[in-house]
C-alpha positions in Angstrom: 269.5 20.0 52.7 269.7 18.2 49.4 269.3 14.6 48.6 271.6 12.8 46.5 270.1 10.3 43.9 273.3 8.7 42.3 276.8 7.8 43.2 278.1 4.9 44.9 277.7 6.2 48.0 273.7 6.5 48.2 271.6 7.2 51.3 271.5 11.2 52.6 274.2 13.9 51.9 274.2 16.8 54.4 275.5 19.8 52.1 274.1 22.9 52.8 271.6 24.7 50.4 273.5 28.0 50.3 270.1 29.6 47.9 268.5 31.4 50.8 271.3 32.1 52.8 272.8 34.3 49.9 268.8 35.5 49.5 269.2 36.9 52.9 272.8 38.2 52.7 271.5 40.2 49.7 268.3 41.5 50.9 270.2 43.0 54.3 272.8 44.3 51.5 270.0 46.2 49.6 268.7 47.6 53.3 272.5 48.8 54.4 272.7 50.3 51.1 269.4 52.0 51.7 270.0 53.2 55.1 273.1 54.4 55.3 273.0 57.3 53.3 270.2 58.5 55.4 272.0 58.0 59.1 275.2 60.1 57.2 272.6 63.2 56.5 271.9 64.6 59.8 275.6 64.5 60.9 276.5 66.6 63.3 279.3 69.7 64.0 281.5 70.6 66.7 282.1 74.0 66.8 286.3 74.7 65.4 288.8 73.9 68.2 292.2 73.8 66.3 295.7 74.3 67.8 296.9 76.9 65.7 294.5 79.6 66.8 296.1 83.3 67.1 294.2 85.3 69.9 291.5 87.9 68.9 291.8 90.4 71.6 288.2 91.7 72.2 287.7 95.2 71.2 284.4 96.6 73.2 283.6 98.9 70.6 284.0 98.2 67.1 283.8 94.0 67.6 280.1 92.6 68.0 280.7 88.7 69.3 276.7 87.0 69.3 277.2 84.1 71.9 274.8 81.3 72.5 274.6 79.3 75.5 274.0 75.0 76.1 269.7 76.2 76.6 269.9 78.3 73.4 270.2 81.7 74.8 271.2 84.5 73.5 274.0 87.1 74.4 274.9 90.3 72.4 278.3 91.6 73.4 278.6 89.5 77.1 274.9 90.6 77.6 271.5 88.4 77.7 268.9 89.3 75.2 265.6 88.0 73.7 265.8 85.5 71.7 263.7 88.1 69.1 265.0 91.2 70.1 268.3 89.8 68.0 267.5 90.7 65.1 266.6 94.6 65.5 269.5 94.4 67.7 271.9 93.3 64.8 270.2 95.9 62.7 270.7 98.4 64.8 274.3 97.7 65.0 275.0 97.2 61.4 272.5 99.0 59.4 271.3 102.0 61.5 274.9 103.2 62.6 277.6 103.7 60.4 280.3 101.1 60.2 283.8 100.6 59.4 283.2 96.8 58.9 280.7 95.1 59.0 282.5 92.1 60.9 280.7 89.6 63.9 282.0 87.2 65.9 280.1 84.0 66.7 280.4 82.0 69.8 278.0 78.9 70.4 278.6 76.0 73.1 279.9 73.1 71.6 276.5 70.8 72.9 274.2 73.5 71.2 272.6 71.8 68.3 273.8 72.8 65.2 270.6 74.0 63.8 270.8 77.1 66.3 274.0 78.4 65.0 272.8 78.0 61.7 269.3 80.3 62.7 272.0 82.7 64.7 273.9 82.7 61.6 270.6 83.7 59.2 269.5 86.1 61.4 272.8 87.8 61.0 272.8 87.8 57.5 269.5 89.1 57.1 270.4 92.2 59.4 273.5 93.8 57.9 276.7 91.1 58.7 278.3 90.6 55.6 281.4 88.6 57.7 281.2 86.1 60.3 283.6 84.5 62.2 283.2 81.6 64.7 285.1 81.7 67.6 286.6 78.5 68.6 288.9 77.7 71.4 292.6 76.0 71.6 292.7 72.5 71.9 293.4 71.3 75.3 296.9 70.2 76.1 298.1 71.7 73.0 300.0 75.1 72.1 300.4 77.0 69.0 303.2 76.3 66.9 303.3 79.3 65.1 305.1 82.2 67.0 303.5 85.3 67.8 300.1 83.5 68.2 300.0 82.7 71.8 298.8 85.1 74.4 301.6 86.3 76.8 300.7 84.0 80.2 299.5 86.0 83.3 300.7 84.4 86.2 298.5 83.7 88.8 298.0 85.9 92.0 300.8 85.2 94.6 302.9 83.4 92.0 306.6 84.4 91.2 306.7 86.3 87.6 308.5 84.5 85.1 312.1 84.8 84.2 312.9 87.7 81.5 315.0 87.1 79.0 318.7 88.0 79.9 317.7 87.1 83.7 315.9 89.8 86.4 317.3 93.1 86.6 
């Protein structure tokens, strides 16, 4: 509060000192500009869900898909195996036998920290993949817009087939 010595009016004038309210506004300033930069480093990554994604039929024996589970676990090819037992596997598959390509597929649950793909990912590298490619899945409630990428639909047992073009013969 400030205290006014002139004017015709005398006695006390309630203005506001505004000094330390702008000292505080710019102190908590300085701090959001300190701390936000830090909170936007560790961000974290969904694995890719898209809607245009065109099927990758599985082939069992030239495509190597390295899967890892919500707990971190590993899978080679639909099978469980050591978390150190990866590597030599990898090697095996991409240095020890001759290849065609040297192509895997990588397939992480989406609540698996990102730090774990990242490790599957350098473990690959260092044992012979010179590709990778993450497997991701459609977006739910969407389709493809882009013909020839959707999987023909299977119906389900018991239901009626679906209609052929130029009707049922």
């Amino acid at each position: 509060m400030a205290i006014s010595t002139g004017g015709s009016e005398g006695g006390v004038a309630s203005t506001p000192n505004v000094t330390p309210m702008v000292d505080v506004m710019l102190v908590l300033l300085i701090i959001f500009m300190v701390v936000t930069p830090a909170l936007l480093a560790g961000f974290q990554a969904d694995p890719p869900q898209a809607q245009n994604i065109k099927d990758h039929p599985e082939d069992e024996k030239n495509d190597q898909v390295l899967g890892i589970d919500k707990d971190g676990h590993y899978y080679l090819n639909k099978k469980q195996i050591a978390a150190e037992q990866v590597g030599p596997a990898l090697k095996h598959i991409y240095v020890d036998t001759p290849r065609e390509d040297y192509i895997m597929y990588l397939k992480a649950d989406k609540n698996l920290d990102y730090s774990k793909v990242l490790d599957a990912l350098d473990i690959a590298m260092h044992n012979g993949v010179k590709v990778t490619g993450l497997i991701g899945d459609q977006k739910p409630g969407t389709v493809s817009s882009i013909e020839g990428d959707q999987r023909n639909p299977t119906p389900a047992p018991g239901a009626p087939a679906a209609a052929t073009k130029g009707g049922a013969k």
